[in-house]
N, CA and C of each residue as an Amber inpcrd file, in Angstrom:
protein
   483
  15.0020000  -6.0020000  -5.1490000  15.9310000  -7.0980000  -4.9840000
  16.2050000  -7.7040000  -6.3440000  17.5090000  -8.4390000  -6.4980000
  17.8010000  -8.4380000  -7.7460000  17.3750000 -10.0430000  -8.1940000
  16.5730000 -10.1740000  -9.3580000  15.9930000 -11.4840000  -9.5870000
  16.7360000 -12.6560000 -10.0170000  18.3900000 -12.0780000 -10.5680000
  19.2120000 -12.8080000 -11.1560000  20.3020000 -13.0640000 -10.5060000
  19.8160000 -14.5750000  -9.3060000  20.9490000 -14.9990000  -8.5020000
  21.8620000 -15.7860000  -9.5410000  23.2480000 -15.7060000  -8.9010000
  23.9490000 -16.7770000 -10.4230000  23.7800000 -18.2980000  -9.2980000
  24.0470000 -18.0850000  -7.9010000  23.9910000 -19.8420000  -7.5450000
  23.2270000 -19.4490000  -6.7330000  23.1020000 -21.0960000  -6.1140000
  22.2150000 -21.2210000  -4.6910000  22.2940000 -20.7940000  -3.8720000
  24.0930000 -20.5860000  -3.4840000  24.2940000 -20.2170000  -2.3690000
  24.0060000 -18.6000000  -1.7090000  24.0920000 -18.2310000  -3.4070000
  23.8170000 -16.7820000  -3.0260000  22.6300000 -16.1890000  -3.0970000
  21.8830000 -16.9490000  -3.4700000  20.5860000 -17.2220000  -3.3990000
  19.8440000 -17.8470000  -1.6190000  20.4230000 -18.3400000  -1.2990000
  19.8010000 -18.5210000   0.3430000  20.2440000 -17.6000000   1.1630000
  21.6920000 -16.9160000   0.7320000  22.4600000 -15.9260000   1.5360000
  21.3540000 -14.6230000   1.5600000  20.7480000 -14.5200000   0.6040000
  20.1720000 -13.2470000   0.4510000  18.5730000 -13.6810000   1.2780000
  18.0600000 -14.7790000   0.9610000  16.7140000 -15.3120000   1.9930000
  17.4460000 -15.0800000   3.2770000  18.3130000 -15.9170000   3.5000000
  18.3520000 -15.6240000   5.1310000  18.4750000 -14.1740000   5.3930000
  19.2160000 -13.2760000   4.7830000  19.0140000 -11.9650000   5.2480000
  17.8880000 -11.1130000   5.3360000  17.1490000 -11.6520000   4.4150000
  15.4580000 -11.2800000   4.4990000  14.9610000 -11.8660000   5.2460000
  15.1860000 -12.7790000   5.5040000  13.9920000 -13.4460000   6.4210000
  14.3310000 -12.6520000   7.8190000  15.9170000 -12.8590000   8.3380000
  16.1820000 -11.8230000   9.8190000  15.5560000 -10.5640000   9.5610000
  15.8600000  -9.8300000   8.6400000  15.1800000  -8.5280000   8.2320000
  13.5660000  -7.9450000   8.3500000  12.9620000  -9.2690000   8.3010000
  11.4660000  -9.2380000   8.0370000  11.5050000  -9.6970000   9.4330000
  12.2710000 -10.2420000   9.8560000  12.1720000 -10.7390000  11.7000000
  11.8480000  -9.0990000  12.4570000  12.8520000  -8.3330000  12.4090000
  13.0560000  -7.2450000  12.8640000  11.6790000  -6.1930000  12.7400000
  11.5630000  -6.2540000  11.7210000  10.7040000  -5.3350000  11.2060000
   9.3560000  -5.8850000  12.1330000   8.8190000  -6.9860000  11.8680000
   7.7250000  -7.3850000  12.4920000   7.6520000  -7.3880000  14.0730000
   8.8380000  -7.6350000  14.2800000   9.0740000  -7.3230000  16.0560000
   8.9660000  -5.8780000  16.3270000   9.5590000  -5.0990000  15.9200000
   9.1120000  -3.5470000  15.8650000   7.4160000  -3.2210000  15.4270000
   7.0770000  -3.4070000  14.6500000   5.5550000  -3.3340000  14.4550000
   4.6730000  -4.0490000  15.4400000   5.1300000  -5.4920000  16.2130000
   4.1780000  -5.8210000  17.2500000   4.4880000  -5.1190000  18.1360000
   6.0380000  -4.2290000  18.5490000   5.5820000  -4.0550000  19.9050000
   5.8190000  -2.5570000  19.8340000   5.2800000  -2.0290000  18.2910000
   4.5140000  -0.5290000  18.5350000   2.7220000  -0.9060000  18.8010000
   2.2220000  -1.7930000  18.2480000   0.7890000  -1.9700000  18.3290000
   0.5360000  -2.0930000  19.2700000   1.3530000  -3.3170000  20.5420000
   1.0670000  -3.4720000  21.8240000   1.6450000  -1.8900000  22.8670000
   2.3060000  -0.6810000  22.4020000   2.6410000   0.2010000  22.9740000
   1.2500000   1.2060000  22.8740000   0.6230000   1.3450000  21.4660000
  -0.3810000   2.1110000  21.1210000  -1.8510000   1.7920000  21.7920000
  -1.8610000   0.1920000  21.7960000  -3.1710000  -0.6440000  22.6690000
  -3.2240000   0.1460000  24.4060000  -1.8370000  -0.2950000  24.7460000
  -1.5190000   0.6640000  26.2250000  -1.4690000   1.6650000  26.3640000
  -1.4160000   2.8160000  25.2560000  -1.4380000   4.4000000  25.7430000
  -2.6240000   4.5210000  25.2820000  -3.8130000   3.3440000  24.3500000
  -4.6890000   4.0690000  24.6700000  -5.8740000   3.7210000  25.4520000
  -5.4900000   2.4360000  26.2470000  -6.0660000   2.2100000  27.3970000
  -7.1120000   1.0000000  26.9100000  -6.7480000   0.4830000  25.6160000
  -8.2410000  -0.2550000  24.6570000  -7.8320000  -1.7650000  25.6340000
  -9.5160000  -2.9910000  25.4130000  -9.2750000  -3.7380000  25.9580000
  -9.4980000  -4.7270000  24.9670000  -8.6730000  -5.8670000  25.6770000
  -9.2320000  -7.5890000  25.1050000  -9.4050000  -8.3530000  25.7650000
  -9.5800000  -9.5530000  25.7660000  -9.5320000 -10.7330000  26.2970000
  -8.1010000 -11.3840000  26.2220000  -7.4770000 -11.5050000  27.5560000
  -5.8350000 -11.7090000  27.3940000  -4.8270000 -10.8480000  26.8350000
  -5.3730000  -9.1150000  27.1350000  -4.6690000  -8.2200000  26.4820000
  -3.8470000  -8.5780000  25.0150000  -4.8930000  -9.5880000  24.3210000
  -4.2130000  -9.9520000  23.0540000  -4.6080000  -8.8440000  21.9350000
  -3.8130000  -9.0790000  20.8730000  -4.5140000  -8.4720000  19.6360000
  -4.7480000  -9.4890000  18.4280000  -6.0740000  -9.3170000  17.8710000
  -6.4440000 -10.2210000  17.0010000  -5.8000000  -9.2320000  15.7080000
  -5.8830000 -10.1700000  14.7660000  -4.7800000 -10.0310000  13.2970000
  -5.5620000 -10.8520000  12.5410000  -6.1010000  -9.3570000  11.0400000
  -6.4670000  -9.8190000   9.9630000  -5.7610000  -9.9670000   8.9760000
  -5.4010000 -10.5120000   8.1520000  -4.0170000 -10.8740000   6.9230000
  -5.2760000  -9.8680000   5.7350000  -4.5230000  -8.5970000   5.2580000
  -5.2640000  -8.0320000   3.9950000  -5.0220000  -8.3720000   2.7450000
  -3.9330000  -8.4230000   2.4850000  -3.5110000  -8.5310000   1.1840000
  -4.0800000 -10.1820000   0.4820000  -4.2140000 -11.1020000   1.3900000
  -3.8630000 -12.5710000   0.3410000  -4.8820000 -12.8170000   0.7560000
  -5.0980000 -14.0860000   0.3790000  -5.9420000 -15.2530000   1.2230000
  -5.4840000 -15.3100000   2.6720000  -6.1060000 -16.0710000   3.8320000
  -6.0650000 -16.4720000   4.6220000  -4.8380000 -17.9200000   4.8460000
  -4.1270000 -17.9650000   5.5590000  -3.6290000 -19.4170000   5.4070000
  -4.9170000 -20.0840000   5.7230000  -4.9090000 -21.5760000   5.0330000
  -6.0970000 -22.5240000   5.8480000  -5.3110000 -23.2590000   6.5720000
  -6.0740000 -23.6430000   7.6250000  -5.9220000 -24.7380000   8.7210000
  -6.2390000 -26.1590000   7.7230000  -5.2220000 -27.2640000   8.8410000
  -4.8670000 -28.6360000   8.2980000  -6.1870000 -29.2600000   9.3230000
  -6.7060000 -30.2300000   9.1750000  -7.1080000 -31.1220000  10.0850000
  -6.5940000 -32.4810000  10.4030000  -5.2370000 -32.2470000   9.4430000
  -4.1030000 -34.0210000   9.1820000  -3.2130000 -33.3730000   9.9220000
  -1.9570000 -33.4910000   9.2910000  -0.8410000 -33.2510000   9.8220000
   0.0260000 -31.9430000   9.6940000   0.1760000 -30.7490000   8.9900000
   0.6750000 -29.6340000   8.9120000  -0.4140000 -28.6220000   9.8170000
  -0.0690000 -28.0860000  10.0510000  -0.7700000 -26.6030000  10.4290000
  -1.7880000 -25.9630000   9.6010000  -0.9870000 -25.9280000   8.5560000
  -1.5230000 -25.1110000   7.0670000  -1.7000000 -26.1220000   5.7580000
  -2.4670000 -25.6310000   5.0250000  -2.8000000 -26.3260000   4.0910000
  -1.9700000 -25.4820000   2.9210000  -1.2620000 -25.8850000   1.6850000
  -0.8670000 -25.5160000   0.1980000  -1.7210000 -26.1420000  -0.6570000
  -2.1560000 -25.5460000  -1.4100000  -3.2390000 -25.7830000  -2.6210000
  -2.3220000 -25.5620000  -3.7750000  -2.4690000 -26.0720000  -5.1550000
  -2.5040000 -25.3390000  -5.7950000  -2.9890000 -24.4470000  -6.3360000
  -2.1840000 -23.4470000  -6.9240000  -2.9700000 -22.1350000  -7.0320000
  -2.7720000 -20.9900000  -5.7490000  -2.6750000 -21.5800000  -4.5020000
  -2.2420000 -20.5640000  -3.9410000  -0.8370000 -19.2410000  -3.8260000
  -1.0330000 -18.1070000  -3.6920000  -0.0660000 -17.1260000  -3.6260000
   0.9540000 -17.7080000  -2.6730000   2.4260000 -17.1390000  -3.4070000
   3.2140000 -16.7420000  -2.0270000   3.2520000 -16.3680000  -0.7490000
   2.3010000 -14.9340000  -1.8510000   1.8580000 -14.0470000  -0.6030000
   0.9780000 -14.8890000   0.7520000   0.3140000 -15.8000000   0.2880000
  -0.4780000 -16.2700000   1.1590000   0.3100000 -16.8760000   2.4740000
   1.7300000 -17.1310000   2.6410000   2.0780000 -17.5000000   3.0310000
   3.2440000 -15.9700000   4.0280000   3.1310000 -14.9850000   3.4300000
   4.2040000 -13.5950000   3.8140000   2.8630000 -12.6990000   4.0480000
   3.0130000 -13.1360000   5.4810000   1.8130000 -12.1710000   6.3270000
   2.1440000 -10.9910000   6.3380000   2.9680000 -10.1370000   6.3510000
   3.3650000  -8.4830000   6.6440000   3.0140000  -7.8100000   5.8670000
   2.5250000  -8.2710000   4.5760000   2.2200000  -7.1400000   3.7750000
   1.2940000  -6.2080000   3.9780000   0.1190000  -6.8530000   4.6270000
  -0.9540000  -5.3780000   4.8210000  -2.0570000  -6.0520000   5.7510000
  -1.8030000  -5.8320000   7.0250000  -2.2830000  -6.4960000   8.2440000
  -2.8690000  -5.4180000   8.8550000  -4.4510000  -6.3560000   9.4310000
  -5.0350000  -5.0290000  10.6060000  -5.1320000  -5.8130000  11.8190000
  -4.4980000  -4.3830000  12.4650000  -4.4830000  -4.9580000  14.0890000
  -5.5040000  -4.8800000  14.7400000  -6.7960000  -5.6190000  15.0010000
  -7.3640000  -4.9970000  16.0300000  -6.8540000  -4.8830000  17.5240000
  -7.0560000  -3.7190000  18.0140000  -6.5860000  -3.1440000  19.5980000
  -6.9260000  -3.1470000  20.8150000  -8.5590000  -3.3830000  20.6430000
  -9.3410000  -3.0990000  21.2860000 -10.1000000  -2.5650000  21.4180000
 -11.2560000  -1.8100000  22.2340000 -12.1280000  -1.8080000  22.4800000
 -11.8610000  -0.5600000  23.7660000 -12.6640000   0.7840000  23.7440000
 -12.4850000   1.7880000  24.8800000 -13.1600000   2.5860000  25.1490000
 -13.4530000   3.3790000  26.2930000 -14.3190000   4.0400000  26.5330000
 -16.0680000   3.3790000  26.7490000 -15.7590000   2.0820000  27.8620000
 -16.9540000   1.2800000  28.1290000 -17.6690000   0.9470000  27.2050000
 -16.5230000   0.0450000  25.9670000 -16.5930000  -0.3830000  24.9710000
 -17.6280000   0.6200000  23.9890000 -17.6380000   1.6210000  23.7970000
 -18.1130000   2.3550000  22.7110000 -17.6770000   2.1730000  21.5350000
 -16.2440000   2.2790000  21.0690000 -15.6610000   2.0220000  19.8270000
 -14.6750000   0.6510000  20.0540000 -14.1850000   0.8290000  19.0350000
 -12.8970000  -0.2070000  18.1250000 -11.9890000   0.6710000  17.4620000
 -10.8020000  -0.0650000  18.2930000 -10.0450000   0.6950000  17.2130000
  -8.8010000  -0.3030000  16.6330000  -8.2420000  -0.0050000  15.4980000
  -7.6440000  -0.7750000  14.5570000  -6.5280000  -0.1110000  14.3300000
  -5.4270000  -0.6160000  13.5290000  -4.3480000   0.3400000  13.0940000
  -4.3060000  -1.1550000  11.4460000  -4.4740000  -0.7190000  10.4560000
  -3.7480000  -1.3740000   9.4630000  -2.3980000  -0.9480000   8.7430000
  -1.6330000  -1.7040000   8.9260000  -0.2460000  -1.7290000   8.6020000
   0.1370000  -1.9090000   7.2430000   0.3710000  -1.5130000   6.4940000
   0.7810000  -1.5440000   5.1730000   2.2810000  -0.9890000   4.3500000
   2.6490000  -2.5750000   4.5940000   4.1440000  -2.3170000   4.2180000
   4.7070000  -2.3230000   3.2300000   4.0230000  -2.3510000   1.9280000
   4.4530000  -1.6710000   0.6840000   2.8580000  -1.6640000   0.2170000
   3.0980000  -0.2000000  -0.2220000   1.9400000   0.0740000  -1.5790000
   2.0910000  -0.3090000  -2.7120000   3.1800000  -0.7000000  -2.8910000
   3.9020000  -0.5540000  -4.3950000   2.3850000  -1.4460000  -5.1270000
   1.4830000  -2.1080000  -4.9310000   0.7400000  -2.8300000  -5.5710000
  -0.3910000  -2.1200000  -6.1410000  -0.9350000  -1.1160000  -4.5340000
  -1.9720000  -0.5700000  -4.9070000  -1.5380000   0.8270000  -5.4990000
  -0.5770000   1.3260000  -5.4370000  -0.0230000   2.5220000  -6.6360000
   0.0420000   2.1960000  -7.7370000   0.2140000   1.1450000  -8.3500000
   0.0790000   0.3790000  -9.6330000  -0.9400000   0.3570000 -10.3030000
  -2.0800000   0.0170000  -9.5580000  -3.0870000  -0.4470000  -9.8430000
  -3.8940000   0.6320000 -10.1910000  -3.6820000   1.9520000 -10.3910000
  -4.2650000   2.9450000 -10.4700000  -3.8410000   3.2000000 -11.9030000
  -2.9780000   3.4680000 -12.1800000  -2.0640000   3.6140000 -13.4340000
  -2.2780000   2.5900000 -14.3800000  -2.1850000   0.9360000 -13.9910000
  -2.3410000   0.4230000 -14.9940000  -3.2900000  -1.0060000 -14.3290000
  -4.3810000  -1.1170000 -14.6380000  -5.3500000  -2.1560000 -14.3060000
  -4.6820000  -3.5130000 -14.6910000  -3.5890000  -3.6830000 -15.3140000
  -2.9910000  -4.9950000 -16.0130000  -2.0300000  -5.5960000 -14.2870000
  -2.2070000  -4.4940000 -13.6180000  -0.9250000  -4.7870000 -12.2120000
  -1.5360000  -6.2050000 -11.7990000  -0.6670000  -7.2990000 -11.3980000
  -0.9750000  -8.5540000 -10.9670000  -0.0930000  -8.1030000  -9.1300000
  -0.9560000  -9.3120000  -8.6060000  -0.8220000  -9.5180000  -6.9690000
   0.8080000 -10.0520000  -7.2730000   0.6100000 -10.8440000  -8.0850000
   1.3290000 -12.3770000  -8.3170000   2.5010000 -11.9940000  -9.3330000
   2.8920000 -10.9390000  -9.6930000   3.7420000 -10.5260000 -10.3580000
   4.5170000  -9.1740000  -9.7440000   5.4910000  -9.1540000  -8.8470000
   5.9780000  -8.0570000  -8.2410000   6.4490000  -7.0730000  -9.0070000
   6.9050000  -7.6290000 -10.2790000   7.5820000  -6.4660000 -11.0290000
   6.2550000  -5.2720000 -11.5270000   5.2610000  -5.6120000 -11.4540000
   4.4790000  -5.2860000 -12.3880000   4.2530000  -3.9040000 -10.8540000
   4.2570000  -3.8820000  -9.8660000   4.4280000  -3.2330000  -8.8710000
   4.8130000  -1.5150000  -9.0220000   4.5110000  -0.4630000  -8.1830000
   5.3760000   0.8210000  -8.3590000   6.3610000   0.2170000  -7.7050000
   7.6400000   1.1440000  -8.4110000   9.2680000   0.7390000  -7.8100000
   9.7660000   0.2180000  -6.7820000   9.8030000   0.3490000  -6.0300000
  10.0620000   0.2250000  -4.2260000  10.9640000   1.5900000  -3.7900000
  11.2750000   2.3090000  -4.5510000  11.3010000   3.4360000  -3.7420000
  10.4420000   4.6410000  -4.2390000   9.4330000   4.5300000  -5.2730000
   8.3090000   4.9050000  -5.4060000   7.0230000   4.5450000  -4.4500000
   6.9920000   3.6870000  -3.9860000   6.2050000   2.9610000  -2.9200000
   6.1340000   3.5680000  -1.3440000   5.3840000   3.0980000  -0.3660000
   5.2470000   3.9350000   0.7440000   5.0840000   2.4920000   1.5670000
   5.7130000   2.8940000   3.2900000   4.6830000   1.9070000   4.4810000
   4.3780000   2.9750000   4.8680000   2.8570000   2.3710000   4.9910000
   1.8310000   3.4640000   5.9160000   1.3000000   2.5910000   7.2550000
   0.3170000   3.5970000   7.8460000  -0.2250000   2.9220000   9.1190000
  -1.7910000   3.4650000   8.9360000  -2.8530000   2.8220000   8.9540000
  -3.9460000   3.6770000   8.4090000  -4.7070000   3.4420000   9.8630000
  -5.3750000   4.3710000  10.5570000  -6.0950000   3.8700000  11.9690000
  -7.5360000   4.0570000  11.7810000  -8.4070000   3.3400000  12.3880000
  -9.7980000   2.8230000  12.0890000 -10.3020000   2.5370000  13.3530000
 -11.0910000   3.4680000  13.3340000 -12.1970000   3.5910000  14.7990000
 -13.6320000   3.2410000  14.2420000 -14.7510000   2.0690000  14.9080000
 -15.4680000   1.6600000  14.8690000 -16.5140000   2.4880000  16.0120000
 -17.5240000   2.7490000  15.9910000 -18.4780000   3.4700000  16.9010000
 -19.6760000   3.0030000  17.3100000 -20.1300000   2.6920000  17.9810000
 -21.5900000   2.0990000  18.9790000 -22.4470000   3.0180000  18.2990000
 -23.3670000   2.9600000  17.7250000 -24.4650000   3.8510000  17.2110000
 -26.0930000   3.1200000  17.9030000 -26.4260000   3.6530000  18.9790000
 -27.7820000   3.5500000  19.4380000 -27.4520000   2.3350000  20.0390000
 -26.2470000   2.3240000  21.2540000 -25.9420000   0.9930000  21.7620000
 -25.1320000  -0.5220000  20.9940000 -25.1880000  -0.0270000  19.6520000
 -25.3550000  -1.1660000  18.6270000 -23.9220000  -0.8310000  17.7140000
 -23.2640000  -2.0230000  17.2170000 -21.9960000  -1.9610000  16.1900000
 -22.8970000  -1.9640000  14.8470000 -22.3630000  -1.2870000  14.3500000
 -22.6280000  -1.4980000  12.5760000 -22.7730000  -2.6870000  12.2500000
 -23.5400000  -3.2060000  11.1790000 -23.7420000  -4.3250000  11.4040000
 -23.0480000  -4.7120000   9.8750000 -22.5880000  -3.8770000   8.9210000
 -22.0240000  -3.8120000   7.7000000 -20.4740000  -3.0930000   8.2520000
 -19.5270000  -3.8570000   8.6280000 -17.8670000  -3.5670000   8.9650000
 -17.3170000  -3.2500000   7.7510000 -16.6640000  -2.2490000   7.2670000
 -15.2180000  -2.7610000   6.5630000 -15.1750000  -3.7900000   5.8960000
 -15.0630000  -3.8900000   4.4750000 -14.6390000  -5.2520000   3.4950000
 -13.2430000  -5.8870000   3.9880000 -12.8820000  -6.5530000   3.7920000
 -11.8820000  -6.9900000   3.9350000 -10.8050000  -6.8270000   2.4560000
 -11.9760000  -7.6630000   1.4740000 -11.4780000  -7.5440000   0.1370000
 -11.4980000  -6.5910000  -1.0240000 -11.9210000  -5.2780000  -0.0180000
 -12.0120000  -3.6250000  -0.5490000 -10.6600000  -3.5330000  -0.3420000
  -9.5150000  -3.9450000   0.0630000  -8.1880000  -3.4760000   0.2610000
  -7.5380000  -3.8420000  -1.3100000  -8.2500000  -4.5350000  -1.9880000
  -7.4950000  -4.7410000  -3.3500000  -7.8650000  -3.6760000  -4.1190000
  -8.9640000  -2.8170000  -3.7790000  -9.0870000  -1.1650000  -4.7520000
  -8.1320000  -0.1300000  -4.8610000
């Protein structure tokens, strides 16, 4: 996307089209996860799916008046959940495993980061291209070993390697 709006207007013209855009996209991704949860029979509580945010921080919770808390210092990103989210699905086969799907809608960060250790979160350009870049879907099955879950899961903050 091009960094050099000349006004405002064309400057919100292009947010609002992203933002519907990123509407779409995320509506298609929830209701492949909720299609994949049902063909593969996994369970929850309220046939929901819980959602880990990979890429950023966490938003924090308000205990005043907003929802969310802004710090300074916090990312954008912290605030543009789609970038690299795991779904958990559920739970199948008289709860033996877990299974997950993480969604990852541009690499462009972690292709970077291989090539040149200088790549910032917080600096997009510094990114592979965007049509050098990939969305992937990575799936993650968890296993009952001797009745028992692992008791060491998945980092969360291993997704920045």
């Amino acid at each position: 996307m091009e960094r050099d709006v000349n006004n405002a207007d064309e400057l919100f013209l292009n947010v609002r089209k992203s933002i519907r855009l990123l509407y779409e996209y995320q509506h298609r991704v929830q209701g492949t996860m909720f299609h994949i949860k049902s063909r593969l029979n996994l369970s929850t509580p309220d046939n929901r799916i819980e959602i880990n945010k990979l890429f950023s921080n966490p938003a924090r919770g308000s205990n005043n008046y907003g929802q969310f808390r802004l710090y300074p210092g916090n990312w954008a990103w912290d605030f543009l959940f789609p970038m690299a989210m795991e779904y958990h699905l559920g739970e199948g086969d008289n709860r033996q495993y877990r299974f997950s799907a993480i969604v990852v809608t541009d690499d462009g960060f972690f292709k970077a980061i291989k090539q040149n250790p200088d790549a910032k979160k917080e600096n997009t350009e510094t990114f592979a291209k965007v049509d050098a870049s990939d969305t992937m879907v990575l799936f993650v099955m968890e296993v009952k070993h001797d009745d028992m879950w692992t008791e060491e899961r998945w980092k969360r903050d291993s997704m920045a390697q």
